[in-house]
C-alpha positions as CSV (number, residue, x, y, z in Angstrom):
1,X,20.6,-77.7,106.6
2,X,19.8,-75.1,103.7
3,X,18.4,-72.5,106.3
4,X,21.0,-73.7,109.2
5,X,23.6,-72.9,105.9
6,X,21.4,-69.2,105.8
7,X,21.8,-68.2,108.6
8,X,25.5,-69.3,109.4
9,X,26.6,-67.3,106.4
10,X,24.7,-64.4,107.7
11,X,26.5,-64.9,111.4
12,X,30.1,-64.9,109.6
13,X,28.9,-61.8,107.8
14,X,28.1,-59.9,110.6
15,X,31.3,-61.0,113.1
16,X,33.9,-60.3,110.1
17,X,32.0,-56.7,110.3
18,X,32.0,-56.6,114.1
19,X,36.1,-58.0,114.4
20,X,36.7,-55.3,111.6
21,X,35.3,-52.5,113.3
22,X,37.0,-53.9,116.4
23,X,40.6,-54.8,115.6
24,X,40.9,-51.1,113.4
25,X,39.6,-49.2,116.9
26,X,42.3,-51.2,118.9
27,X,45.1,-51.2,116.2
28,X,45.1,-55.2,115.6
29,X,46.0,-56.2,112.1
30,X,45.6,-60.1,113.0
31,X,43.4,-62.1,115.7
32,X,44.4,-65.9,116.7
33,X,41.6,-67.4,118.9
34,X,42.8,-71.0,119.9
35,X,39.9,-73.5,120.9
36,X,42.5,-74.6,124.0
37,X,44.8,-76.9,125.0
38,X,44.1,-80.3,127.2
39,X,44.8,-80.0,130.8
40,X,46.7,-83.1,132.9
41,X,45.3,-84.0,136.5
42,X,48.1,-83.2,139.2
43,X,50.5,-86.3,139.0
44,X,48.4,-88.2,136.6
45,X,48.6,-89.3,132.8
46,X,44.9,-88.3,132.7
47,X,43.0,-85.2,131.0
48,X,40.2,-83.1,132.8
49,X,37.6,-82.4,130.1
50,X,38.1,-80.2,127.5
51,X,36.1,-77.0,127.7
52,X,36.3,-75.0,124.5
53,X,38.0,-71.3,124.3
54,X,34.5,-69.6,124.1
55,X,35.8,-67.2,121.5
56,X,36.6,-69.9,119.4
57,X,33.5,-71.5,119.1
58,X,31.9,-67.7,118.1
59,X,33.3,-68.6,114.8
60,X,32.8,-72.3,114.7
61,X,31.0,-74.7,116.3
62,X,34.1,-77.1,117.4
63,X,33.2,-77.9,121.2
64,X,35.9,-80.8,121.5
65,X,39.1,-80.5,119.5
66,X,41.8,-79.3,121.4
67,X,45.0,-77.7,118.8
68,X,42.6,-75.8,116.8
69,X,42.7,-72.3,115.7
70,X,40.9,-69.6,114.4
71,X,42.9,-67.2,112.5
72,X,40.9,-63.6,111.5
73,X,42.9,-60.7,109.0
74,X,40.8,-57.9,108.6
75,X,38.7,-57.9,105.5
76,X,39.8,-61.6,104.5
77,X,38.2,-64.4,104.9
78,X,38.8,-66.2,108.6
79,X,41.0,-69.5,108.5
80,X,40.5,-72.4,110.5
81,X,43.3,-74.6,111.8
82,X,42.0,-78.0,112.4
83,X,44.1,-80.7,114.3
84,X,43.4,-83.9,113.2
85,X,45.4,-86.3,115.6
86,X,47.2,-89.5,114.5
87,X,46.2,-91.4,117.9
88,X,45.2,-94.9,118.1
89,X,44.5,-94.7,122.1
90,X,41.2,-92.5,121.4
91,X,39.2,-92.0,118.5
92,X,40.1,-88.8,116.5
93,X,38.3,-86.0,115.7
94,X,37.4,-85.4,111.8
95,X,36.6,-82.4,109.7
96,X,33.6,-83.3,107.3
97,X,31.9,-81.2,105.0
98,X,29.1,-79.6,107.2
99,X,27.3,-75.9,106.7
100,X,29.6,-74.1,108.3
101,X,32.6,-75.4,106.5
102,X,32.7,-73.4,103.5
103,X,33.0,-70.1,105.1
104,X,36.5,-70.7,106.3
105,X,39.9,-71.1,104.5
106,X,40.9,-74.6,106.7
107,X,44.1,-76.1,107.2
108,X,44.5,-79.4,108.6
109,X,47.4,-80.2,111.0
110,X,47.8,-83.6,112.4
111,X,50.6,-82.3,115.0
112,X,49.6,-79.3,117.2
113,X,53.6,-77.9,116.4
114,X,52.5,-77.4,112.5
115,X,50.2,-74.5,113.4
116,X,52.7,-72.3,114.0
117,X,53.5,-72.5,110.4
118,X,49.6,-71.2,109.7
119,X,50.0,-68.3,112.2
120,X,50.5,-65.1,111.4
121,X,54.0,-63.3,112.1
122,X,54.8,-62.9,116.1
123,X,54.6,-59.7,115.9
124,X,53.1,-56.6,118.4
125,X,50.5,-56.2,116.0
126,X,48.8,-59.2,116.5
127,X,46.5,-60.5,119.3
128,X,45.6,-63.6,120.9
129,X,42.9,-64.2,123.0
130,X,43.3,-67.6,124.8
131,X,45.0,-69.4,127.6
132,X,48.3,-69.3,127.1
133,X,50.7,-72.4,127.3
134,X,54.4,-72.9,127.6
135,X,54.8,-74.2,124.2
136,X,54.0,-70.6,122.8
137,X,57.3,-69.0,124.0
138,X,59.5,-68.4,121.4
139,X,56.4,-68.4,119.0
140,X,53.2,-66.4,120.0
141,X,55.6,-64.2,122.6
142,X,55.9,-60.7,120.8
143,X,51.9,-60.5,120.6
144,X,49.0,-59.0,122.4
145,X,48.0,-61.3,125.1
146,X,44.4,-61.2,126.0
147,X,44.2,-57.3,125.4
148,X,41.9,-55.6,127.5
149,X,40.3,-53.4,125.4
150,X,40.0,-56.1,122.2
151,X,37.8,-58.2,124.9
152,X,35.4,-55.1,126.1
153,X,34.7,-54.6,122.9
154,X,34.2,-58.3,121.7
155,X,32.1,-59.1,124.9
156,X,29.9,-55.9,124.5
157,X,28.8,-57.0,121.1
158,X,28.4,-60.3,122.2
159,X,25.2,-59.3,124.1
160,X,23.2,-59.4,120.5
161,X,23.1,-62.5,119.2
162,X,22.6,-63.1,115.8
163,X,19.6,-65.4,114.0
164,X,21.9,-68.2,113.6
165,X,22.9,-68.0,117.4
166,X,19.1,-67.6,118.8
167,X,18.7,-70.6,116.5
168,X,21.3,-72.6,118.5
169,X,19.7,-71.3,121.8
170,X,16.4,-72.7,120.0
171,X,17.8,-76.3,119.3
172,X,19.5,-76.2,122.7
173,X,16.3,-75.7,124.8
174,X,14.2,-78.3,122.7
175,X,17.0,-80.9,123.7
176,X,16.7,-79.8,127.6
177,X,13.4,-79.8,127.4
178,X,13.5,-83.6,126.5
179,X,15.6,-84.1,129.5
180,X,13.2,-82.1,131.8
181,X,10.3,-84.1,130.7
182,X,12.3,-88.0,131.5
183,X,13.5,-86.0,135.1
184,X,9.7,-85.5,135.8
185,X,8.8,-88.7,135.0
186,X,11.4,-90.1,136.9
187,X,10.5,-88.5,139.8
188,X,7.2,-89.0,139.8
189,X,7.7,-92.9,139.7
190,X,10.0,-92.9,142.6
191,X,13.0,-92.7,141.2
192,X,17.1,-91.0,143.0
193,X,18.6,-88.2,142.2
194,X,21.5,-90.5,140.2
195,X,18.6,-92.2,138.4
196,X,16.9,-89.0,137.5
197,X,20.1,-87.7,136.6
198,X,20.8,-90.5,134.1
199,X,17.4,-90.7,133.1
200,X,18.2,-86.6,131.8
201,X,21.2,-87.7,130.1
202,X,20.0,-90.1,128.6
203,X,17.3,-88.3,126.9
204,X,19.4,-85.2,125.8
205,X,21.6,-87.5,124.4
206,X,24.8,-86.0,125.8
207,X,27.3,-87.0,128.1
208,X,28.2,-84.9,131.6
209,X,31.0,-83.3,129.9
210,X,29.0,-82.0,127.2
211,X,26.2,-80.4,128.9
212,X,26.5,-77.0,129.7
213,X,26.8,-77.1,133.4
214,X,26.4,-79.8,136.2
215,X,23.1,-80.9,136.8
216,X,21.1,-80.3,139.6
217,X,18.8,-82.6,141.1
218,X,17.2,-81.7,144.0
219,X,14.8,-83.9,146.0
220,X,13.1,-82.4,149.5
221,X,14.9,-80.8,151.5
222,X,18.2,-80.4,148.9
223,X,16.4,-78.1,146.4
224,X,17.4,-75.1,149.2
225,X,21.7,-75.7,148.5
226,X,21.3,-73.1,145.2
227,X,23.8,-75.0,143.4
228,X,23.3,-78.6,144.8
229,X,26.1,-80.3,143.4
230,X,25.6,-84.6,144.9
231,X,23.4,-86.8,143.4
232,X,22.4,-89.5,146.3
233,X,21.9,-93.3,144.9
234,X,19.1,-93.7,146.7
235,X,15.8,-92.4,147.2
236,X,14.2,-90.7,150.2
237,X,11.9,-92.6,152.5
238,X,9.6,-89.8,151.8
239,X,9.2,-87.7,148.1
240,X,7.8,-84.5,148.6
241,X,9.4,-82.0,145.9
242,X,12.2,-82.3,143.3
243,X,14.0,-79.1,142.1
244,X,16.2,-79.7,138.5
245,X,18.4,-77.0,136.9
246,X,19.6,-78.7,133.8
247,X,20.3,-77.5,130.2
248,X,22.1,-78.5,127.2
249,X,24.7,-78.0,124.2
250,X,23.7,-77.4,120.6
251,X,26.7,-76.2,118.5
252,X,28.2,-74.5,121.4
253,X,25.6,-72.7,123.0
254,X,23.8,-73.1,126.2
255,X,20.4,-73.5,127.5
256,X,19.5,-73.0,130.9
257,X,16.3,-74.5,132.3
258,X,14.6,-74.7,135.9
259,X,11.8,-76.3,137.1
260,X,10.1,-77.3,140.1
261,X,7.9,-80.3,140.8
262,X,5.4,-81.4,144.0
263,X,5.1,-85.2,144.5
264,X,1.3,-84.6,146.0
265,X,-1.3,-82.4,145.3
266,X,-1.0,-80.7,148.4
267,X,-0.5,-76.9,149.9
268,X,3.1,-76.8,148.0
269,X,1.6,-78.2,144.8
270,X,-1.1,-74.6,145.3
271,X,2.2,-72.5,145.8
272,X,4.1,-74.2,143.1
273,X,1.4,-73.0,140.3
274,X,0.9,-69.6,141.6
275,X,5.2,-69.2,141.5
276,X,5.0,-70.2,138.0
277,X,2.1,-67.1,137.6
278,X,4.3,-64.5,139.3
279,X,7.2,-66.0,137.0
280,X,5.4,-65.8,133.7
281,X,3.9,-62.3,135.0
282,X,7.8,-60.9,134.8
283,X,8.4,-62.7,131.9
284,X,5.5,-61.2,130.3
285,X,7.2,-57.5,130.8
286,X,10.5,-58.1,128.9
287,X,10.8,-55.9,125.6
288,X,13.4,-53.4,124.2
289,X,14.5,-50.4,127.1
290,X,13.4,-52.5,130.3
291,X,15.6,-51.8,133.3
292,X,16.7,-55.6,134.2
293,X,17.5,-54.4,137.9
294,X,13.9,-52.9,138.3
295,X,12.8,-55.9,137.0
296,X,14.5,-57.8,139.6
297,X,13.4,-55.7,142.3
298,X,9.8,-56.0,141.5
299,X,10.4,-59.6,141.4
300,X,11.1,-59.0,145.3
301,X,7.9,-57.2,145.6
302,X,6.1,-59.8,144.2
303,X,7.2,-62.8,145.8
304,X,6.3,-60.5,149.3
305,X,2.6,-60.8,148.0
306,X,3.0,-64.1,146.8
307,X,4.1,-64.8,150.9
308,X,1.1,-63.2,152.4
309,X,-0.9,-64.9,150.2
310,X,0.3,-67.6,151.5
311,X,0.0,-66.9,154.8
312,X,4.1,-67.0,155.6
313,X,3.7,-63.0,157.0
314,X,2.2,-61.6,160.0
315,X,2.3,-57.8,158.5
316,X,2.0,-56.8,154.8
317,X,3.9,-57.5,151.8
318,X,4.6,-53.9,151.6
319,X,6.1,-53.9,154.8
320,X,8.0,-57.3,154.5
321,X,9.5,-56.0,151.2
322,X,11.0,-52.9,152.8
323,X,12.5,-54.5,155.5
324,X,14.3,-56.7,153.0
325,X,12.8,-59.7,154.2
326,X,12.7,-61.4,150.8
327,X,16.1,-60.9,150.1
328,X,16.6,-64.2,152.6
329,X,14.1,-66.5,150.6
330,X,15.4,-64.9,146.8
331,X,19.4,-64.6,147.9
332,X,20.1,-64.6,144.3
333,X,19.5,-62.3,141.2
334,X,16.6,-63.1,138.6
335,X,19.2,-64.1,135.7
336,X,21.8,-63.5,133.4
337,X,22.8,-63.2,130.1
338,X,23.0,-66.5,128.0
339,X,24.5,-67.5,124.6
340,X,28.1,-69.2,124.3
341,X,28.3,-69.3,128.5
342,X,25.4,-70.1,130.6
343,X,26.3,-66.7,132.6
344,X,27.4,-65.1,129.7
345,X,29.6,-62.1,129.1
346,X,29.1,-58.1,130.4
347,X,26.4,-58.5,131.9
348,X,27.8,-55.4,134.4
349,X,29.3,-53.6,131.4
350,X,28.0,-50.2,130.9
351,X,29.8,-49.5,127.2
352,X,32.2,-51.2,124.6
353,X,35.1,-49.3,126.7
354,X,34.2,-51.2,129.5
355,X,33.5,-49.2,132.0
356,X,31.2,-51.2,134.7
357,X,28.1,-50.7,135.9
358,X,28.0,-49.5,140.1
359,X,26.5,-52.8,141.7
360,X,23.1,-52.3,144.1
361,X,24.1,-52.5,147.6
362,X,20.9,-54.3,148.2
363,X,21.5,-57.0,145.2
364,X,25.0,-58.0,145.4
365,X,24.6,-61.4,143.7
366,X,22.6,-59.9,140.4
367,X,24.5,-60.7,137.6
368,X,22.6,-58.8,134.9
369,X,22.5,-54.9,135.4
370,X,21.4,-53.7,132.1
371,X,18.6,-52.1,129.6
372,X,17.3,-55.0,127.7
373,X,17.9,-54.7,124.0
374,X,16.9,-56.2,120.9
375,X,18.9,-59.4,120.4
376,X,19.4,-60.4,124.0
377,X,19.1,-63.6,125.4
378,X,18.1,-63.6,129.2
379,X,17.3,-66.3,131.7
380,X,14.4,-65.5,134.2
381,X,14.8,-67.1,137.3
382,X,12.9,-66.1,140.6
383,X,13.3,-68.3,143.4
384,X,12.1,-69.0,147.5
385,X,14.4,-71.4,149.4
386,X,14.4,-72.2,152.7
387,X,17.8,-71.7,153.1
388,X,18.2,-72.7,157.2
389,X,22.0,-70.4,157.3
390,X,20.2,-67.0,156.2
391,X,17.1,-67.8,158.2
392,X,19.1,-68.1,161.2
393,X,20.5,-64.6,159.9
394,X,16.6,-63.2,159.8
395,X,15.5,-64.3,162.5
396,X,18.5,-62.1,164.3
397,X,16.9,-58.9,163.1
398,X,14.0,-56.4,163.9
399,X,12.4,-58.2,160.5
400,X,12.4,-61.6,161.8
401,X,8.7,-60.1,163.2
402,X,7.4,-59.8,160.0
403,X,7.7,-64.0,159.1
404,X,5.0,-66.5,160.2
405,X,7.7,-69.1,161.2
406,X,5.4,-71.9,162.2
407,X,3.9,-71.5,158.2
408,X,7.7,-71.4,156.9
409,X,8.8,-74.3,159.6
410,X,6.2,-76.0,157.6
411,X,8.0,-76.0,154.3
412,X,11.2,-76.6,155.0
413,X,10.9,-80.4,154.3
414,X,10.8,-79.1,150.6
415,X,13.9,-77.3,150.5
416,X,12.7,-74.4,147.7
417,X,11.6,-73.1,144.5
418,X,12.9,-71.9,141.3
419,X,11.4,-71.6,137.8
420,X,13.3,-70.0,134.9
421,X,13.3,-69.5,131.3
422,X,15.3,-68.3,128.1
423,X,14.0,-65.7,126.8
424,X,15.1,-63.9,123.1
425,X,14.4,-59.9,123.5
426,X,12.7,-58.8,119.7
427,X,11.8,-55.7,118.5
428,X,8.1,-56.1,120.1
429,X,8.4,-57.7,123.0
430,X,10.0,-61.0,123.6
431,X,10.6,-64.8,122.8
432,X,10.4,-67.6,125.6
433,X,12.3,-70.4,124.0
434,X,11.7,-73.0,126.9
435,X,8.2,-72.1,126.7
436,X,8.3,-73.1,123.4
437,X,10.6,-75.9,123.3
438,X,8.1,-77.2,126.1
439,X,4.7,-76.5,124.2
440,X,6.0,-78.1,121.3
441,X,7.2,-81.8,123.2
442,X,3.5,-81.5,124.5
């Protein structure tokens, strides 16, 4: 806890410098950040799950709490208004002495009407960013709503993380990767997608709604729908490959892991470990001024080489890259940013004024357009699906020439590929925490 303690204080440091800098350029004397409100279901007396204000949890790691609020005046010290609900239908959330705790002046509230008395004055001075609700009218009115310029600014920085967020991103793989490791061994004994699903749950320890995203679990010929979203209760007749994209939460911060597993020890198994070579041989290149997008595209290039090896082009890798004939089987970019979201924030953002980087005609789905930097957290993700819609596309074009179909016919009863890491951007090169979270579960 003493280092956790360390580095938190340093974190709350560095933002009260950041939102300083921040509110004087934009003319804010006050920020309210509110972690969110619950959300009925149409016609129901039933909440969706509560996702956290993401700004909010930049200052404290309170994923579940609806009512709460984050209150910043430049050059004081932040406050925190925590709503501790009198409710005997669900068990109430508590505010214990933790690490983080000391660095806030904290109010508690037990009715989400008393923060109002906490706030500061609705005036045009202040800002909010947050959903709004109906209850704020008449109270938050006269403020800045979710000022343009104030976000720019605040997501720009937000591409460096601190030590105490990479530390979160840390914990965060470890956990995942304890949930990776049950998924493969549920697989490999047989198991459905539900059961591996549970079976990951189970050993992250955290419930659907608190992971960062839904889980994919792919068996066969699933693992080529990019963002599978089902879950069948049963197993296939026949278990050739299993795709899982799965992370998890650690104080409000996100890992992102993807791996790919053969059943046999067949031709797939072969292609599987040389993937994971051209993978590591991308992540390998990430340091300080690396063009992300040139990345990307030689991540084209090499999956065209990884293809004739083999065997799934009749002309040369050279050729098949020109002709844009891996943009069928890699439809999608090599990452994004990660940290609070699992795609998180300007990615596409050229400056703190927000002016937006031109997307490349030939990448429209990249999310990540940037020269890395130190502090950056990136995911690397290359894929090759066998996706039978832009197939269909390809093989309506002068490049459908340049596949071997009866080789890619071949792997369609696996459905695809995709490996990815989270990787930290230092001042000499890079650090692959999945990599590591992996090697130390070993």
């Amino acid at each position: 806890m003493g280092n956790l303690q360390s580095l938190f204080s340093d974190h709350i440091k560095q933002l009260c410098r950041r939102f300083d800098k921040t509110l004087t350029q934009e003319g804010v004397a006050a920020l309210i950040l509110p972690s969110g409100e619950p959300k009925a279901q149409f016609l129901d007396d039933m909440d969706y799950p509560f996702v956290v204000n993401p700004q909010f949890k930049l200052w404290a790691p309170i994923t579940d709490t609806p009512h709460c609020w984050v209150v910043y005046r430049q050059g004081e010290k932040p406050q925190l208004i925590f709503h501790e609900a009198k409710d005997f239908w669900h068990k109430t959330s508590r505010l214990r002495d933790d690490f983080w705790t000391d660095y806030f002046d904290i109010q508690i509230i037990h009715q989400p009407e008393e923060a109002f008395g906490y706030l500061p004055d609705n005036a045009a001075d202040v800002a909010m960013i947050g959903e709004w609700h109906p209850r704020y009218q008449g109270r938050l009115d006269q403020l800045r709503l979710n000022p343009e310029g104030l976000i720019h600014r605040l997501d720009f920085a937000r591409t460096q993380k601190t030590a105490y967020e990479i530390s979160c991103l840390q914990s965060a793989n470890f956990i995942a990767a304890k949930g990776h490791l049950a998924a493969e061994a549920a697989f490999r004994s047989g198991k459905s997608e539900l059961a591996i699903h549970l079976d990951y749950l189970c050993a992250t320890a955290q419930m659907e709604h608190e992971v960062p995203y839904g889980n994919i679990i792919a068996l066969n010929e699933n693992a080529a729908t990019l963002h599978y979203q089902h879950c069948q209760p049963e197993p296939p007749s026949s278990l050739r490959s299993f795709l899982i994209d799965a992370g998890a939460s650690c104080r409000g911060y996100a890992a992102d892991i993807t791996r790919t597993y053969a059943k046999e020890a067949d031709r797939f198994a072969e292609m599987l470990l040389a993937f994971d070579d051209l993978q590591q041989a991308l992540v390998v290149q990430l340091k300080p001024g690396l063009d992300y997008v040139a990345l990307h595209q030689q991540t084209h290039e090499k999956i065209a080489h990884w293809m004739a090896d083999f065997n799934l082009l009749t002309t040369s890798a050279e050729t098949a890259f020109e002709q844009g004939v891996t943009r069928t089987f890699l439809p999608h970019g090599l990452g994004h940013y990660l940290g609070l979201q699992v795609h998180d924030v300007a990615g596409k953002q050229a400056n703190a004024d927000g002016d937006m980087i031109a997307q490349p005609e030939n990448y429209p789905f990249l999310r990540m357009l940037k020269v890395l930097d130190v502090g950056n957290v990136v995911t690397i993700e290359p894929g090759f699906y066998l996706i039978p819609a832009l197939m269909a596309e390809l093989k309506n074009t002068p490049a459908a020439n340049a596949v071997n179909w009866p080789q890619i016919e071949k792997l369609i009863p696996y459905g695809g590929i995709r490996i990815e890491d989270d990787v930290v951007i230092t001042a000499d090169g890079y650090m692959n925490l999945t990599r590591q979270a992996f090697s130390q579960l070993s």
